[in-house]
Residue frames as qw, qx, qy, qz and C-alpha x, y, z in Angstrom:
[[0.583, -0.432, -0.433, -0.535, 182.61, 80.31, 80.29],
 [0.015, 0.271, -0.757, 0.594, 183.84, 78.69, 83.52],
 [0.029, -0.178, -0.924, 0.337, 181.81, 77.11, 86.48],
 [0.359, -0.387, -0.149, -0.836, 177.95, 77.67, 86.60],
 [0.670, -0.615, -0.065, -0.410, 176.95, 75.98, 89.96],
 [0.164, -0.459, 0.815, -0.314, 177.46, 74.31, 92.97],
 [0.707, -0.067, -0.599, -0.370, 176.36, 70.99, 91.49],
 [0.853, -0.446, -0.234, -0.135, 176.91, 68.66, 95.22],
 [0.103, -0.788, 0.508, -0.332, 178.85, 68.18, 98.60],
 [0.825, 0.047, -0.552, 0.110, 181.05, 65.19, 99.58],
 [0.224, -0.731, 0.484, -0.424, 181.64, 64.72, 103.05],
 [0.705, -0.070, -0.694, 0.125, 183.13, 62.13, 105.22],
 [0.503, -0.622, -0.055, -0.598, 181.81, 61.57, 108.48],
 [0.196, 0.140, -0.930, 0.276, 182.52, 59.19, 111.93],
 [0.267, 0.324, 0.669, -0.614, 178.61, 59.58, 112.88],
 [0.031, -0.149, -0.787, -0.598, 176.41, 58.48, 110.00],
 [0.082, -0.608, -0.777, 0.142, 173.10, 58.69, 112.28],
 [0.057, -0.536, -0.028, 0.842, 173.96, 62.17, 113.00],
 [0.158, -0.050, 0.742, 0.649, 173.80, 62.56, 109.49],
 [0.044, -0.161, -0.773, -0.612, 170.58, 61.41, 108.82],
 [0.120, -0.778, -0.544, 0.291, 168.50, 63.06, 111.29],
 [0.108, -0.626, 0.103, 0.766, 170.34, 66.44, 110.46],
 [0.001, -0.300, 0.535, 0.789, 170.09, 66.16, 106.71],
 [0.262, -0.412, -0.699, -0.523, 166.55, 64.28, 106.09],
 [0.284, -0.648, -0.666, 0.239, 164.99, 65.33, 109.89],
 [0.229, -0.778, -0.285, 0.511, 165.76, 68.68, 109.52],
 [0.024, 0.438, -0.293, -0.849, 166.45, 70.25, 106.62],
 [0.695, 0.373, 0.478, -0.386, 164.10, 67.71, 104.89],
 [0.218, 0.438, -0.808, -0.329, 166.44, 66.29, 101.98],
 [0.940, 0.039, 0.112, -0.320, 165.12, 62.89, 100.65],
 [0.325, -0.533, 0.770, 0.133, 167.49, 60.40, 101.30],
 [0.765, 0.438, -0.257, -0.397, 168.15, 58.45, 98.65],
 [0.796, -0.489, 0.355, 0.030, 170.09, 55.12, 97.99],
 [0.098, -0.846, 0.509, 0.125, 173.55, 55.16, 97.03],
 [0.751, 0.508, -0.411, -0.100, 174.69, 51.92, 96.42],
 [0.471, 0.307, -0.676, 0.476, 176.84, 51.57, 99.71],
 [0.553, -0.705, -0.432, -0.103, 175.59, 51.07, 102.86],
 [0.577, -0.554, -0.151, 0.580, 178.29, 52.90, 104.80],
 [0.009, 0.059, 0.249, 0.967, 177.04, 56.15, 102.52],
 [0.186, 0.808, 0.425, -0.362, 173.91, 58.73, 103.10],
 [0.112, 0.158, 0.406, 0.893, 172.97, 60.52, 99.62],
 [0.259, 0.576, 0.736, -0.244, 170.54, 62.89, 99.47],
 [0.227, 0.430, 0.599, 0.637, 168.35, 64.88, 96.78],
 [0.008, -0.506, -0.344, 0.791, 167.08, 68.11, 97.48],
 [0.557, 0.530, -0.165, -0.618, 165.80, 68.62, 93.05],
 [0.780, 0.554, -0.150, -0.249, 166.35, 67.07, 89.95],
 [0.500, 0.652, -0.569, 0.016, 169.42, 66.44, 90.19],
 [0.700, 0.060, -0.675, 0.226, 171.57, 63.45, 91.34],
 [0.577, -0.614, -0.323, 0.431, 172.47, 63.13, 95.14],
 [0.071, -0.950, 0.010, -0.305, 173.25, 66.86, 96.42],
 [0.476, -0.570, 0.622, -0.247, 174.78, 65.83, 99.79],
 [0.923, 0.168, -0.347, -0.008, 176.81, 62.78, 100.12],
 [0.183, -0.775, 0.556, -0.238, 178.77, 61.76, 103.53],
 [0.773, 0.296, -0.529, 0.186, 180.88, 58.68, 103.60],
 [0.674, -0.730, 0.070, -0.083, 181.66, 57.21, 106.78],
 [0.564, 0.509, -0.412, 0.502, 185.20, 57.63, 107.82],
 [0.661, -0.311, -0.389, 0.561, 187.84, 57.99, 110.20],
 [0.141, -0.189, 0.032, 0.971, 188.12, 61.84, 110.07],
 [0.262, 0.837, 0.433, -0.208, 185.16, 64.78, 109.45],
 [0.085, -0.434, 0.421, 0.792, 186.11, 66.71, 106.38],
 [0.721, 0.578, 0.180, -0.338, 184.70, 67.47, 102.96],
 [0.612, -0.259, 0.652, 0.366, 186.36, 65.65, 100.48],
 [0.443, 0.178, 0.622, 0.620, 184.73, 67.02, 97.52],
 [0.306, 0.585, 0.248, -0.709, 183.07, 70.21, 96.16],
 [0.573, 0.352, 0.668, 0.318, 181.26, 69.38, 92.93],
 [0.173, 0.659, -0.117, -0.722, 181.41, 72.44, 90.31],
 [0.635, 0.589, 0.494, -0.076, 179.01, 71.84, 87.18],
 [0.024, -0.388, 0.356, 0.850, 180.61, 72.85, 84.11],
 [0.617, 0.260, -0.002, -0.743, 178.56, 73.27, 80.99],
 [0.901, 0.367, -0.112, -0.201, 179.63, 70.07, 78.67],
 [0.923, 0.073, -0.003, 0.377, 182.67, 67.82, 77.88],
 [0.615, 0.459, -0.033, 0.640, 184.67, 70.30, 75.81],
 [0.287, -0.854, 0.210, -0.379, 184.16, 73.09, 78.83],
 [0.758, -0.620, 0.191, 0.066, 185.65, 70.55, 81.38],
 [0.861, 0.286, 0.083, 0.412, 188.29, 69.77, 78.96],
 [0.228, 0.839, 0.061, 0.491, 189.11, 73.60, 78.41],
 [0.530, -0.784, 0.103, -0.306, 188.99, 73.95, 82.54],
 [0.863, -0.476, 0.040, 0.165, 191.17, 71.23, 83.30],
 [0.694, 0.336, -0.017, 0.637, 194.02, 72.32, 80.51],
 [0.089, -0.842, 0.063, -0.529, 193.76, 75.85, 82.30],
 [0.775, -0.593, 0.190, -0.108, 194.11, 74.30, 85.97],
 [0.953, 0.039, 0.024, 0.298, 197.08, 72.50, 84.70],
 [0.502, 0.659, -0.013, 0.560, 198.32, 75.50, 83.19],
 [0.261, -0.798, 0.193, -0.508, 198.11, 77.79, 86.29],
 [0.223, 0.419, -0.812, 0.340, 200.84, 74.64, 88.17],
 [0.562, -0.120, 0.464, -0.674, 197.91, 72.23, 89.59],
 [0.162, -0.172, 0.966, 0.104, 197.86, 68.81, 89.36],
 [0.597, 0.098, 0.156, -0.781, 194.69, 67.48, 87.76],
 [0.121, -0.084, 0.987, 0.062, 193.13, 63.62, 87.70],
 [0.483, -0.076, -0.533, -0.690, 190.49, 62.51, 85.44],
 [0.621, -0.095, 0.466, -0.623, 187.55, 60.53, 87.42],
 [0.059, 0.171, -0.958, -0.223, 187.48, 56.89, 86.39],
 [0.383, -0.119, -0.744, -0.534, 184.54, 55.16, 85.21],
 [0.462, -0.453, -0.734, 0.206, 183.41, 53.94, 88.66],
 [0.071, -0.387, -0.448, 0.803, 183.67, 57.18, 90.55],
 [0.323, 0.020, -0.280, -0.904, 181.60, 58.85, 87.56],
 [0.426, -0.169, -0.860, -0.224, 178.92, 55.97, 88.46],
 [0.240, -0.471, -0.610, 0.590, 179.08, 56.49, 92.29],
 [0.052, 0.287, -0.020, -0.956, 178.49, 60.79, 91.32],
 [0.488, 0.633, 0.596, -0.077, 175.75, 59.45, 88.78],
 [0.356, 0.886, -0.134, -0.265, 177.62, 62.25, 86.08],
 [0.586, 0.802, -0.030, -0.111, 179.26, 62.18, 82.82],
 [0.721, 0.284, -0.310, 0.551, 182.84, 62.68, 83.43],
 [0.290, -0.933, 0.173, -0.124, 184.94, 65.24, 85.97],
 [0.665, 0.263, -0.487, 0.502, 188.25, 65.41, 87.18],
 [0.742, -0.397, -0.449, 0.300, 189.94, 66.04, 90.48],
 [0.345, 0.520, -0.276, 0.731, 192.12, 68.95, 91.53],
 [0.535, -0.573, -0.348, 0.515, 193.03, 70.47, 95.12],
 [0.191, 0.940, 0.061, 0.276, 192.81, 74.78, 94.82],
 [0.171, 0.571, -0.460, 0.658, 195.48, 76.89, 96.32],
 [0.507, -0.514, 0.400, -0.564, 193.92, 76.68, 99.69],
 [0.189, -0.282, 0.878, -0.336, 194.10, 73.19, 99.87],
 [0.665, 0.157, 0.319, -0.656, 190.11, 72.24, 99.21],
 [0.409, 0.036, 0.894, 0.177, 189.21, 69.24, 97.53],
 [0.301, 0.470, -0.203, -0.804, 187.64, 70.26, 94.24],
 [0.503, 0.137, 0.802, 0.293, 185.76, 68.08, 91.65],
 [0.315, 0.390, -0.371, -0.782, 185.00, 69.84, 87.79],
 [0.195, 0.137, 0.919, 0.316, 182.13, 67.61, 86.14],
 [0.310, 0.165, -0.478, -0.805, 180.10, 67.62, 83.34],
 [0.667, -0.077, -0.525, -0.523, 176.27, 65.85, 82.41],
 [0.455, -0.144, 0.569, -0.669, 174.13, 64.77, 85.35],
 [0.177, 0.079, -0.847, -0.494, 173.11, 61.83, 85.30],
 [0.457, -0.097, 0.212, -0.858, 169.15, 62.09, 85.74],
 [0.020, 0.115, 0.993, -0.016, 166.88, 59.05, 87.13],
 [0.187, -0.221, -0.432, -0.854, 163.50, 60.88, 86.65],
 [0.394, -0.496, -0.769, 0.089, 162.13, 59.99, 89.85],
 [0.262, -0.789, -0.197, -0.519, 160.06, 62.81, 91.25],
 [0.285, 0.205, -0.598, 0.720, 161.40, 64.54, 94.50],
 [0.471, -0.673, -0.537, -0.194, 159.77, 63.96, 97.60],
 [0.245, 0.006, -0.628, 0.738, 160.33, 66.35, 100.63],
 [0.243, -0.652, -0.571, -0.436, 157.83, 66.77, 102.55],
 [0.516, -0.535, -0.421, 0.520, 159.22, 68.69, 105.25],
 [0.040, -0.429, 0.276, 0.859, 159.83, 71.62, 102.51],
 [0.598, 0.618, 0.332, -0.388, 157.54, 73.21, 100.27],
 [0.843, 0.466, -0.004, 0.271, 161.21, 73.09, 97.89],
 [0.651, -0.438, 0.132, 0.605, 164.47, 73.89, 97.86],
 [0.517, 0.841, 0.056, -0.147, 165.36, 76.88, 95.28],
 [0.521, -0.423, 0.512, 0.535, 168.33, 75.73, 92.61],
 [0.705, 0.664, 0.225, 0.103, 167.87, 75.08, 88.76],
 [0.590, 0.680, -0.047, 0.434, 170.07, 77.51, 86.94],
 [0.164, 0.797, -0.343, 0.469, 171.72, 78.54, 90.29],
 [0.555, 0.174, -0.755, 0.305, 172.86, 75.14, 92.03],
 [0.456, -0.370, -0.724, 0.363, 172.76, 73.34, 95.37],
 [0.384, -0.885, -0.175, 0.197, 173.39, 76.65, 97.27],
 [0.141, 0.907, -0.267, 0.293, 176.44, 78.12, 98.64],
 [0.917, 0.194, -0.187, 0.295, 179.83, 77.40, 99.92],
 [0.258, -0.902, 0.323, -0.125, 182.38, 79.00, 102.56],
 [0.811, -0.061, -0.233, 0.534, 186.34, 77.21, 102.50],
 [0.266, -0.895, 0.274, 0.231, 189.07, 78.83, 104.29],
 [0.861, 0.345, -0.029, 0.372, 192.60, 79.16, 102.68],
 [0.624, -0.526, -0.016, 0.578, 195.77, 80.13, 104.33],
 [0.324, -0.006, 0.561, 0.762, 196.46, 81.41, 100.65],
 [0.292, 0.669, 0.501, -0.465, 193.48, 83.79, 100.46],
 [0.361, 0.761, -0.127, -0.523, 194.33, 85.74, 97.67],
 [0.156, 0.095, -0.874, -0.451, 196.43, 83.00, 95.04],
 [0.144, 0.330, 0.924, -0.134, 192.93, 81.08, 96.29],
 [0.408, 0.749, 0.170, -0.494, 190.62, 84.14, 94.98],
 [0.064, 0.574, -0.553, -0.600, 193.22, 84.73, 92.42],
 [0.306, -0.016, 0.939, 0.155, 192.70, 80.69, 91.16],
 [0.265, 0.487, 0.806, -0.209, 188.75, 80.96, 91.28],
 [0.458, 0.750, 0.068, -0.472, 188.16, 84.27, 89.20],
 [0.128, 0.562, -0.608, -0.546, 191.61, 83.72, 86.48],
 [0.177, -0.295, 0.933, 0.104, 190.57, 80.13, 86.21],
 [0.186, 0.332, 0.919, -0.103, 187.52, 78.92, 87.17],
 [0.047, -0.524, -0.365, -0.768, 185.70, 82.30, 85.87],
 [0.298, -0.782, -0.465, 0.288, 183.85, 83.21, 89.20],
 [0.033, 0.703, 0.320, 0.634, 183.14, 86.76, 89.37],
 [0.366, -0.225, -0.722, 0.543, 183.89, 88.43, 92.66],
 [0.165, -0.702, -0.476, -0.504, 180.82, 90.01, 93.98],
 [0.403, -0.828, 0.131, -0.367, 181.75, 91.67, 97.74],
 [0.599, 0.124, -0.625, 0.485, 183.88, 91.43, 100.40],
 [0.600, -0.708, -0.266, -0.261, 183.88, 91.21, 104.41],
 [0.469, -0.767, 0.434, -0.055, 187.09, 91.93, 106.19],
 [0.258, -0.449, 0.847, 0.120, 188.87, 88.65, 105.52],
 [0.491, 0.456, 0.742, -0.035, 185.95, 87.02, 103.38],
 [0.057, 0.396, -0.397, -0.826, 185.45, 86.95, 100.06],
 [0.584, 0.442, 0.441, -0.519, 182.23, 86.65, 98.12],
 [0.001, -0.165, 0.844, 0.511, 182.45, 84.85, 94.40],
 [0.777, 0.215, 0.391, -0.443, 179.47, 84.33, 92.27],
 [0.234, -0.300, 0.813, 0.441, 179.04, 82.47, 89.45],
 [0.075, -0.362, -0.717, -0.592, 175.76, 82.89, 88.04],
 [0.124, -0.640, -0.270, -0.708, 172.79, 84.72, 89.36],
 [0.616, -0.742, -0.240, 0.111, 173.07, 83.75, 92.87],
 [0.000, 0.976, -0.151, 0.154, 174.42, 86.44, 94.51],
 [0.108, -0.686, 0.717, -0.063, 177.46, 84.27, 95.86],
 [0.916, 0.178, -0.308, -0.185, 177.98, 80.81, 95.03],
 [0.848, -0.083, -0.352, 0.388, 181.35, 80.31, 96.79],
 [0.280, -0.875, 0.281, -0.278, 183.16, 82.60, 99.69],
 [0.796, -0.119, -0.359, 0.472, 186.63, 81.93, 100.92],
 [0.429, -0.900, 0.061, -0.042, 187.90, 83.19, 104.25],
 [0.390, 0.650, -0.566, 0.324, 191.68, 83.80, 105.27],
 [0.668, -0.643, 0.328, -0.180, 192.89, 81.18, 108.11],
 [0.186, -0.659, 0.728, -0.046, 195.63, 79.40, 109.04],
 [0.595, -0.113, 0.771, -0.198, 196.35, 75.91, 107.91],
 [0.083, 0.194, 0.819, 0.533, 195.00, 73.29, 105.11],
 [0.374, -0.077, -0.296, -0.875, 191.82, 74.49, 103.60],
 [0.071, 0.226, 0.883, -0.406, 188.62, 73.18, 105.23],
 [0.178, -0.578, -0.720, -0.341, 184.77, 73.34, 104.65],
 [0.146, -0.081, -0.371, 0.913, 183.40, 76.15, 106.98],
 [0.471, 0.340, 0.339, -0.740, 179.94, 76.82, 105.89],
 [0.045, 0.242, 0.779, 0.577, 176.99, 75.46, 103.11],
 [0.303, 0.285, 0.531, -0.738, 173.52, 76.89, 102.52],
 [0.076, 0.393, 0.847, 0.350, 170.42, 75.69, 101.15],
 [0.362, 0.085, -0.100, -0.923, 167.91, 78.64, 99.98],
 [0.096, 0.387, 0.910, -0.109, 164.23, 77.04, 100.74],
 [0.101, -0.456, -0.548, -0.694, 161.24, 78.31, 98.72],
 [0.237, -0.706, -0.305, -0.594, 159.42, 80.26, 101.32],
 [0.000, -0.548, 0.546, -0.634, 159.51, 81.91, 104.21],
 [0.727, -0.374, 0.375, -0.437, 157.51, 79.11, 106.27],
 [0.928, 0.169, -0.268, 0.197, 159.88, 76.63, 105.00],
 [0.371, 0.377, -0.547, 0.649, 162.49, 78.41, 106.82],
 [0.573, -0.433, 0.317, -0.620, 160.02, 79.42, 110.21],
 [0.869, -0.250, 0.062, -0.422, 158.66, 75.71, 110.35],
 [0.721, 0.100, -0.518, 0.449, 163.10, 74.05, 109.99],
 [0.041, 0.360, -0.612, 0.702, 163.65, 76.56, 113.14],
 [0.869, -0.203, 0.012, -0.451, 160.59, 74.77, 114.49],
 [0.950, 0.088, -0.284, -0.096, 162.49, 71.64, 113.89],
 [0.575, 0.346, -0.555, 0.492, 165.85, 72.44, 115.02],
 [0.587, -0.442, 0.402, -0.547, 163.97, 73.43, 118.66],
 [0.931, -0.113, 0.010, -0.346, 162.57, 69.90, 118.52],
 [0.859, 0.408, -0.248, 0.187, 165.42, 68.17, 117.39],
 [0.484, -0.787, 0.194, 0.330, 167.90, 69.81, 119.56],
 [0.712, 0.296, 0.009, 0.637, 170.28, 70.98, 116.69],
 [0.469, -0.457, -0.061, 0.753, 172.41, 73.60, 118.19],
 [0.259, 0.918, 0.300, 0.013, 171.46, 77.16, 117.07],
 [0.635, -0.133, -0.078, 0.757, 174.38, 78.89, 115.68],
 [0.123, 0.060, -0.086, -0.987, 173.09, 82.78, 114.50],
 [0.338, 0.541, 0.569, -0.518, 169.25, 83.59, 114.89],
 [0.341, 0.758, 0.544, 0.114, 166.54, 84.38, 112.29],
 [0.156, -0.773, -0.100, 0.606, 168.22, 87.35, 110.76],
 [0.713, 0.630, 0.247, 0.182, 168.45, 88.79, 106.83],
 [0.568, 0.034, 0.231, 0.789, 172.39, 89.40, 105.16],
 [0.224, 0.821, 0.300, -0.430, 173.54, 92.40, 103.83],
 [0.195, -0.468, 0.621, 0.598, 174.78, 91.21, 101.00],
 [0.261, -0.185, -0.821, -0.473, 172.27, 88.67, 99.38],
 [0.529, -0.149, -0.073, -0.832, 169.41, 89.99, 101.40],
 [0.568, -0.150, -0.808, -0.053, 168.74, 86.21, 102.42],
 [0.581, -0.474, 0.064, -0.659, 166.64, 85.86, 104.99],
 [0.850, 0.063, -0.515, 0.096, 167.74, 82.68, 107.14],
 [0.607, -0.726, 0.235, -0.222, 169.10, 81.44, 110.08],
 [0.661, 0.384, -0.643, 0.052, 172.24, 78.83, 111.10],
 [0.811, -0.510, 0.248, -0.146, 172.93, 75.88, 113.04],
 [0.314, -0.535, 0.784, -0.024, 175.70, 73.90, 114.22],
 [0.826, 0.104, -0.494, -0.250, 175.80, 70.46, 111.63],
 [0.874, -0.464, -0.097, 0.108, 177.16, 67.35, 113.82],
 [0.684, 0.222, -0.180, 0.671, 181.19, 68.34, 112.50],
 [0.176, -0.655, -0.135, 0.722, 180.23, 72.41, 113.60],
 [0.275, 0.310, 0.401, 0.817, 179.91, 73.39, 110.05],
 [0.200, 0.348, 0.331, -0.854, 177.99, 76.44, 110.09],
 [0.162, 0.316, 0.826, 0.438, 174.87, 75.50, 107.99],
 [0.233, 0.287, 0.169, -0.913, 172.79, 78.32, 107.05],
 [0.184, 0.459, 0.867, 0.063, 168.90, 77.85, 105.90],
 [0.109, -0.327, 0.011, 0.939, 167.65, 80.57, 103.88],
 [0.407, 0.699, 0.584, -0.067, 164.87, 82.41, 101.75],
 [0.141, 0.967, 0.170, -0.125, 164.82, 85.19, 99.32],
 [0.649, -0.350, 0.205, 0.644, 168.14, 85.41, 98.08],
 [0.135, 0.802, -0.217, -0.540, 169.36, 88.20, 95.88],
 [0.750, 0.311, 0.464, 0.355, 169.85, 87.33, 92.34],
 [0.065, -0.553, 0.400, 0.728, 172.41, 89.33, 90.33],
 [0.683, 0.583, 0.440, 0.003, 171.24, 89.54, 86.50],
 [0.499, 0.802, -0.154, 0.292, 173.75, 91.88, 85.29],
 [0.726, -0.016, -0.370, 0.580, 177.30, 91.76, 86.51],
 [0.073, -0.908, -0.293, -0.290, 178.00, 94.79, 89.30],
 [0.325, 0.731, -0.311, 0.513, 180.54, 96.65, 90.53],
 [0.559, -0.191, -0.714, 0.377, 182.31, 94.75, 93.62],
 [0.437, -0.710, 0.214, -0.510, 181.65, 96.70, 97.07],
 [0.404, 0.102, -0.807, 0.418, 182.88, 95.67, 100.72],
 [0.477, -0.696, -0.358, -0.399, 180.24, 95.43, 103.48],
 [0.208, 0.466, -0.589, 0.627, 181.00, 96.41, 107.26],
 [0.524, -0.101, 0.644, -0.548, 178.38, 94.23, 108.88],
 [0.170, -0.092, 0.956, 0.220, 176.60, 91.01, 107.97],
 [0.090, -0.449, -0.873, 0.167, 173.31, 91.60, 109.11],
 [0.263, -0.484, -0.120, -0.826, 170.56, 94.42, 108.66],
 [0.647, -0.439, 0.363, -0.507, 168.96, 92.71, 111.91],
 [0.986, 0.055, -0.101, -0.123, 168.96, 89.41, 113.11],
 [0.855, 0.233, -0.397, 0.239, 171.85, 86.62, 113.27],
 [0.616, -0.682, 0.267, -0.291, 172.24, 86.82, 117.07],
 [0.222, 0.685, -0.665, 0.198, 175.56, 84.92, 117.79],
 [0.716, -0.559, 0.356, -0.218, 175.74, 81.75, 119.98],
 [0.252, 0.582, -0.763, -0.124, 178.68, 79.76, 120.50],
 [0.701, 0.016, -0.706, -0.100, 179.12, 75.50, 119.56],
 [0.869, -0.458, 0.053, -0.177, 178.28, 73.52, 122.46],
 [0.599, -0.498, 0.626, -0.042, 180.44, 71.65, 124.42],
 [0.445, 0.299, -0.824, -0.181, 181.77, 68.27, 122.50]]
């Protein structure tokens, strides 16, 4: 059965303010409270904190969360991960507390990424407020999406389809597209040098003047524009990206393609039907 979303992202940060203008002033996440004051969590549905960045000495993601279905799935996943020569550590009572879920365990993929397999959200039934967004679209197909790089591109594909079940839906030159339920890609790893590394996330926003009125914001705001208003040609997504405070590339989108029956991979030879006008990161 394998993974079915991208349940939430852990980062650690050295600019916590940054943070929380970029993730509740402008993408319009409701920050929520965590338990720690030297953590931002925030909620974007139903489910527990989405986003979670931990101030630190260093900018990196330290965890991708992947939702399996129940106990005896994560069980199933981790004896596989073990099997295929990957260390795996069970999540101890407290970190399942901090995550607000069930159980999960730990593991590091081929490429290097910090990985976390867990099971049963744990759900506080307080209505979500954003009012900068009319909603965010996830349910049965999670936060969003996910770009790592891995020096090890292909044992790192290899891992995610033999292992984790992902499905590879397209490819881009050195990028590979993975879904894992009806969104059209759920996770994408590129080939680069080095330890594996966050590189991109997107959040898919219920309508198209939820995306018009965040590029509204990121004028106002001054977040750094990284590709213009322009719609994929893979998942059709309509959306734009900016520069987060680290440089991820954070892409805000509408209208994604949903796969409903499984389809025969393809490779595309451009990103864009129009749109997603280049500009490079500011200065530091």
């Amino acid at each position: 059965m394998g993974v079915r979303s991208l349940g939430y992202v852990r980062l650690e940060s050295t600019d916590l303010d940054a943070w929380k203008l970029f993730a509740g002033d402008f993408i319009g996440a409701m920050q929520v409270d965590g338990g720690d004051p030297d953590t931002l969590s925030f909620r974007i549905d139903h489910h527990p904190a989405r986003l979670v960045v931990r101030r630190g000495e260093a900018n990196r993601m330290t965890a991708m969360g992947l939702e399996v279905l129940d106990r005896r799935e994560l069980a199933r996943l981790a004896a596989a991960v073990e099997a295929a020569g990957i260390a795996v550590t069970t999540g101890t009572a407290e970190e399942c507390a901090e995550r607000r879920v069930t159980g999960f365990v730990h593991l590091a993929d081929p490429g290097g990424n910090p990985v976390e397999l867990y099971y049963g959200p744990v759900l506080d039934h307080v209505p979500i407020s954003t009012p900068l967004v009319s909603g965010f679209v996830t349910g049965d197909m999670g936060m969003g999406h996910v770009i790592v790089s891995a020096e090890d591109a292909e044992g790192t594909l290899n891992f995610y389809i033999d292992v984790l079940g992902f499905v590879e839906r397209n490819t881009m030159g050195r990028t590979w597209f993975l879904g894992c339920n009806p969104r059209h890609h759920t996770f994408g790893i590129a080939r680069r040098r080095g330890p594996g590394a966050l590189m991109h996330l997107m959040v898919e926003m219920a309508s198209l003047d939820d995306v018009g009125l965040a590029l509204d914001r990121a004028e106002r705001l001054g977040v750094p524009m990284m590709n213009s208003l322009g719609k994929h040609t893979n998942d059709h997504m309509v959306s734009f990206y900016v520069y987060s405070p680290e440089r991820y590339a954070i892409e805000c989108g509408w209208n994604g393609l949903r796969v409903l029956e499984e389809q025969p991979t393809y490779e595309i030879t451009k990103g864009a039907f129009w749109g997603h006008k280049f500009t490079p990161p500011p200065n530091p």
